[in-house]
C-alpha positions in Angstrom: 133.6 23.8 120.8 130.9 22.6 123.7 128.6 20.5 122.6 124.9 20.4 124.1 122.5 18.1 124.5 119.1 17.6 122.3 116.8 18.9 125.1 118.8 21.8 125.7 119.1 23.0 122.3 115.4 22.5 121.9 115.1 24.7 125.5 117.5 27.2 124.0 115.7 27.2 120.6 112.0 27.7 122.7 110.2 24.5 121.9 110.7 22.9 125.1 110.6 24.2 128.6 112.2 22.8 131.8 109.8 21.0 134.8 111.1 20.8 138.0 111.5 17.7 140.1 108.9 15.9 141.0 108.4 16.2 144.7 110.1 14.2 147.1 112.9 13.9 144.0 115.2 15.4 146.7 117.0 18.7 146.5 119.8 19.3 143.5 123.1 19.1 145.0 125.0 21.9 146.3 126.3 24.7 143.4 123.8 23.4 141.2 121.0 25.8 140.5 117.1 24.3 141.0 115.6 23.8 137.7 111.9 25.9 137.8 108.6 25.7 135.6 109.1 28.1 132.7 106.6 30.2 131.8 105.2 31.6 128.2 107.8 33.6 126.0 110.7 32.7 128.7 112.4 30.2 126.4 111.9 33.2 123.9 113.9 35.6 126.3 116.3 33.3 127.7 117.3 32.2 123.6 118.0 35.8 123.1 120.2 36.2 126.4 122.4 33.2 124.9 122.4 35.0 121.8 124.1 37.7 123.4 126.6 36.0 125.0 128.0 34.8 121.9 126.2 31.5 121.2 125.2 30.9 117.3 123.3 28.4 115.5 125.5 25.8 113.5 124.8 25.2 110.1 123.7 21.8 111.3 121.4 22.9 114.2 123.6 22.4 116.7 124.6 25.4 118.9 128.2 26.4 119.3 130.2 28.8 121.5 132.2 31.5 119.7 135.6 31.6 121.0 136.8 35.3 122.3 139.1 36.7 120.1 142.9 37.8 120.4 143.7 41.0 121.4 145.4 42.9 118.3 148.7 43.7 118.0 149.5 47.2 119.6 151.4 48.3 116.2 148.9 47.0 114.6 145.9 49.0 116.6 148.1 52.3 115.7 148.3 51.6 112.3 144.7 51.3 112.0 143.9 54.5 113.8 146.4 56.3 111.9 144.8 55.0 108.4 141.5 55.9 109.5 142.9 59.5 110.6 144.4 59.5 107.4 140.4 59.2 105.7 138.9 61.4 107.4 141.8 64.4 107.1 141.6 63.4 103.6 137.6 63.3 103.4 137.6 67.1 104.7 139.9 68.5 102.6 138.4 67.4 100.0 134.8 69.0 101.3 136.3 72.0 101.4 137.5 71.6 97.7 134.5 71.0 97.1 132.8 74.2 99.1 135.3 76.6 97.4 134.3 74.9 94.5 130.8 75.9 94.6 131.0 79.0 96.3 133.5 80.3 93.8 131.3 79.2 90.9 128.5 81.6 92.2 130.1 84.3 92.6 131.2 84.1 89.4 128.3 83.7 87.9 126.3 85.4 89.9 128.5 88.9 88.4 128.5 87.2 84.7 126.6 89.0 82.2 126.0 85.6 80.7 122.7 85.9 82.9 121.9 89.4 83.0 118.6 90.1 82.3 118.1 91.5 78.9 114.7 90.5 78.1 111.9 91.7 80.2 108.5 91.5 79.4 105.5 92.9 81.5 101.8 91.9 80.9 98.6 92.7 82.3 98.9 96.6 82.6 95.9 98.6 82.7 96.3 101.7 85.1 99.7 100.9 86.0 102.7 102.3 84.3 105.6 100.6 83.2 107.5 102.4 84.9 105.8 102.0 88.0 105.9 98.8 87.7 109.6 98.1 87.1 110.5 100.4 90.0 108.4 99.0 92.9 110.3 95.1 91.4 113.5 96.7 91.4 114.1 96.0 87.5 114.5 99.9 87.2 118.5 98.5 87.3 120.7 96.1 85.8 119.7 92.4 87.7 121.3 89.1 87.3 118.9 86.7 86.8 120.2 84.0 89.1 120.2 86.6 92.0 116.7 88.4 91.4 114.7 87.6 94.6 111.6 87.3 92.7 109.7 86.4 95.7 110.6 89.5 97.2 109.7 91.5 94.3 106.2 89.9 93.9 105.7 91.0 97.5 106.3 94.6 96.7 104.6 94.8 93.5 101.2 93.7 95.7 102.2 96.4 97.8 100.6 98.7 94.4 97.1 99.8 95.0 96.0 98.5 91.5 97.8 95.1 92.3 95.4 92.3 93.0 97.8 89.6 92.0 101.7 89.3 90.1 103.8 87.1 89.6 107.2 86.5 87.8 109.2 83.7 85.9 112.3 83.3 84.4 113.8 82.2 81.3 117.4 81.6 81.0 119.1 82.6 80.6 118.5 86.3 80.7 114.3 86.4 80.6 112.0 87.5 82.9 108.3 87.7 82.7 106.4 90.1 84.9 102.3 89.0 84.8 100.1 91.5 87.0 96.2 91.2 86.8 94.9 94.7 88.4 91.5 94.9 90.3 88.7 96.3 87.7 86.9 98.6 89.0 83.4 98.2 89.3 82.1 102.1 90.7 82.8 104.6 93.1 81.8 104.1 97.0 81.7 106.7 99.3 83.2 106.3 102.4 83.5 109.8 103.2 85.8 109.7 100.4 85.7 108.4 97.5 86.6 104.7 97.1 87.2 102.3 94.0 85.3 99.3 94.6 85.7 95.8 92.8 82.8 93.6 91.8 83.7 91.6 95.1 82.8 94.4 97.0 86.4 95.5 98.4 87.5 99.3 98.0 91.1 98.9 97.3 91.9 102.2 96.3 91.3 106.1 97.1 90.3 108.0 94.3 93.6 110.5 93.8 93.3 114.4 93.0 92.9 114.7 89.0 91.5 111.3 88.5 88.2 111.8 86.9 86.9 107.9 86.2 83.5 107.5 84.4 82.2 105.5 86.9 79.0 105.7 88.9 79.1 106.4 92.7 77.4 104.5 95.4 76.1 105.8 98.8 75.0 104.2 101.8 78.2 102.5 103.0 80.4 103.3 105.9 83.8 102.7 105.7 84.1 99.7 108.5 81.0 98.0 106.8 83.3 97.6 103.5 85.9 96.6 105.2 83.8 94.0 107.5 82.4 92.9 104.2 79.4 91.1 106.5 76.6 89.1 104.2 74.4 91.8 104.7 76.9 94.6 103.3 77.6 92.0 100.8 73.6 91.2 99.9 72.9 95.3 99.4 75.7 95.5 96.8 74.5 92.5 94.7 71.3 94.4 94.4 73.3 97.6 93.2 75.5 95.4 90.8 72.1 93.2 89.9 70.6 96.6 89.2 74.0 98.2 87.3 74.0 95.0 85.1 70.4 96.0 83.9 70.8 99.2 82.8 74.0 98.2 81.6 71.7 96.5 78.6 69.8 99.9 77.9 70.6 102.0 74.9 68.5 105.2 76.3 68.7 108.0 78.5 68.7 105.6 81.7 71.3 103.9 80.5 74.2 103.1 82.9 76.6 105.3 82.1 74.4 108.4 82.3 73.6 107.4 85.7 75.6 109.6 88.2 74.7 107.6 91.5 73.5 104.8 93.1 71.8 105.4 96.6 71.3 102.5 99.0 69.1 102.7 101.9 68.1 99.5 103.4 64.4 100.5 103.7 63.6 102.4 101.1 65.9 100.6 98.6 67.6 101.9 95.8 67.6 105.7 94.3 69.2 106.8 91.2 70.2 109.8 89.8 70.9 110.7 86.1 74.0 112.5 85.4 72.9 115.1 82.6 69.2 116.4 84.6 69.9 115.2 87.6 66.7 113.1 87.0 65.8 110.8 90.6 64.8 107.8 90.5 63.0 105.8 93.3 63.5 102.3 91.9 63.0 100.4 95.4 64.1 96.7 95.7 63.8 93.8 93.2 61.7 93.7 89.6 64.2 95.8 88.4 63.8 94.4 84.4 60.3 94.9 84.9 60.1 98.6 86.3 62.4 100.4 84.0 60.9 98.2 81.0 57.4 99.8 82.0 59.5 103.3 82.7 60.6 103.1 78.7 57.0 102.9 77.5 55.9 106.0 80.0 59.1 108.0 78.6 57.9 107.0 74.8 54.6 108.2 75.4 55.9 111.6 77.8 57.6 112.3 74.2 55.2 111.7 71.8 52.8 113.9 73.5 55.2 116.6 74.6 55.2 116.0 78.6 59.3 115.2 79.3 60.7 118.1 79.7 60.6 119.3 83.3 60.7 115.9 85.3 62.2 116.1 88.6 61.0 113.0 90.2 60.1 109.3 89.2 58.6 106.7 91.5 58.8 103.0 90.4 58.7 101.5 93.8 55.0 101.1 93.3 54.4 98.7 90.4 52.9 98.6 88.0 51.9 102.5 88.6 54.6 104.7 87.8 54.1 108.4 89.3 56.0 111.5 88.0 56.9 114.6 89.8 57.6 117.8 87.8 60.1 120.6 88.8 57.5 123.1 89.0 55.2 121.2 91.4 52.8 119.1 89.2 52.1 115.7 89.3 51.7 113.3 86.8 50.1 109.3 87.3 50.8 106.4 84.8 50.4 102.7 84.7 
């Protein structure tokens, strides 16, 4: 054990540096190495170098010098190499225990009718059929339930035109439920042919030969203009679904499901036609409450005195006048 002086272990420790010699102190002799002025965080450094090369701090703040140690034994080297070769052989056997294990287990249960799906349930259906339905998931066959890609499944269920949204969960053991909420639609748009359209203004579906939906039709749309969905496209059908909502709340002949179509022309507004007469209907934009409100007290009074029959033509873009048109040619004022 080397012993070291007070100043050096302070040096080594970083609270003292070492001056050099004053001048004319003469030169250090020969072998010796010339002490220099230390600078900030060198003590720091040169501590840590020590460090390194083996020097520790004594219990009582002195600094030691740890002794190199003896070479092993070569038998003994051997021994240990061979015992650690030993572990790991024996670590990786028994990972691939293990894997077998696991992979065995799987497969097993993976072809066990312990989880085979017994009890499906589907909700949500409107258009769709069951059927339908269980074929584009691939339940139309006997699943297990640990290896049902439902993801997968989900995917091609929103591959269904009527599919907005689905999704499935499981119950274990041998449960699954199947949730699909279908677009409603809201009318018919015509994009030189006919479309279902949603209340958010998206045709998702083309109307198939035989289906006969009681639903109104709108015109005035092309096909990319839909499919942009731009805020103006989007503003001219919240004045058709403002004005559907209205005359959803009648209880007489202009009542929305005896309107036919809804016309949209983006300067002369909005035209309707009544499915039974084919009665049109120049309606214009906005005051919609107001206009047909004053159109049911013109109708009333048309009845009472004998003067509906024949109308071809209504104007209500004008308020408050309301001017009729007859299908043989007259011409008719009210206000």
């Amino acid at each position: 054990m080397v012993r070291y002086s007070g100043r050096l272990k302070k040096i080594m420790a970083g609270k003292q540096a070492l001056k050099p010699k004053k001048a004319g102190a003469g030169r250090a002799p020969a072998g010796q190495p010339v002490l220099r002025r230390r600078y900030p965080g060198e003590a720091k450094k040169n501590r840590s170098r020590l460090k390194s090369l083996f020097l520790k701090e004594s219990p009582r703040g002195g600094v030691t010098v740890r002794e190199p140690r003896k070479p092993l034994p070569v038998g003994a080297v051997i021994g240990r190499a061979v015992k650690l070769a030993v572990l790991g052989l024996v670590g990786f056997l028994v990972l691939i225990v293990l894997s077998v294990l696991l992979v065995g287990g799987y497969l097993y249960l993976s072809k066990s009718d312990y989880f085979a799906v017994r009890h499906l349930k589907i909700a949500g259906l409107s258009h769709l059929t069951r059927d339908e339905v269980l074929t584009a998931a691939g339940l139309d066959r006997p699943v297990n339930n640990l290896t049902f890609d439902a993801q997968a499944a989900v995917r091609s269920l929103g591959s269904l035109p009527w599919v907005e949204e689905a999704r499935i969960s499981r119950t274990l053991p041998d449960g699954l439920l199947v949730e699909v909420r279908e677009y409603k639609p809201r009318a018919l748009v015509n994009l030189d042919q006919l479309y279902y359209l949603d209340d958010r203004g998206r045709a998702f579906k083309k109307l198939d030969p035989g289906e006969n939906p009681d639903l109104p039709i709108i015109n005035g749309f092309s096909l990319d203009e839909i499919a942009a969905g731009g805020p103006l496209v989007r503003e001219a059908l919240n004045e058709v679904f403002l004005l559907m909502d209205i005359l959803g709340q009648r209880t007489d002949e202009f009542r929305l499901d005896s309107i036919s179509e809804f016309n949209y022309d983006p300067d002369l507004g909005l035209t309707l036609f009544t499915r039974r007469s084919g009665l049109k209907l120049r309606v214009g934009f906005g005051s919609y409450m107001e206009k047909f409100r004053r159109l049911g007290r013109v109708m009333a009074h048309l009845k009472l005195n004998g003067q509906a029959a024949g109308l071809s033509l209504i104007h209500l873009e004008t308020p408050p006048r309301v001017v009729l048109r007859y299908s043989q040619g007259g011409f008719g004022l009210e206000s």
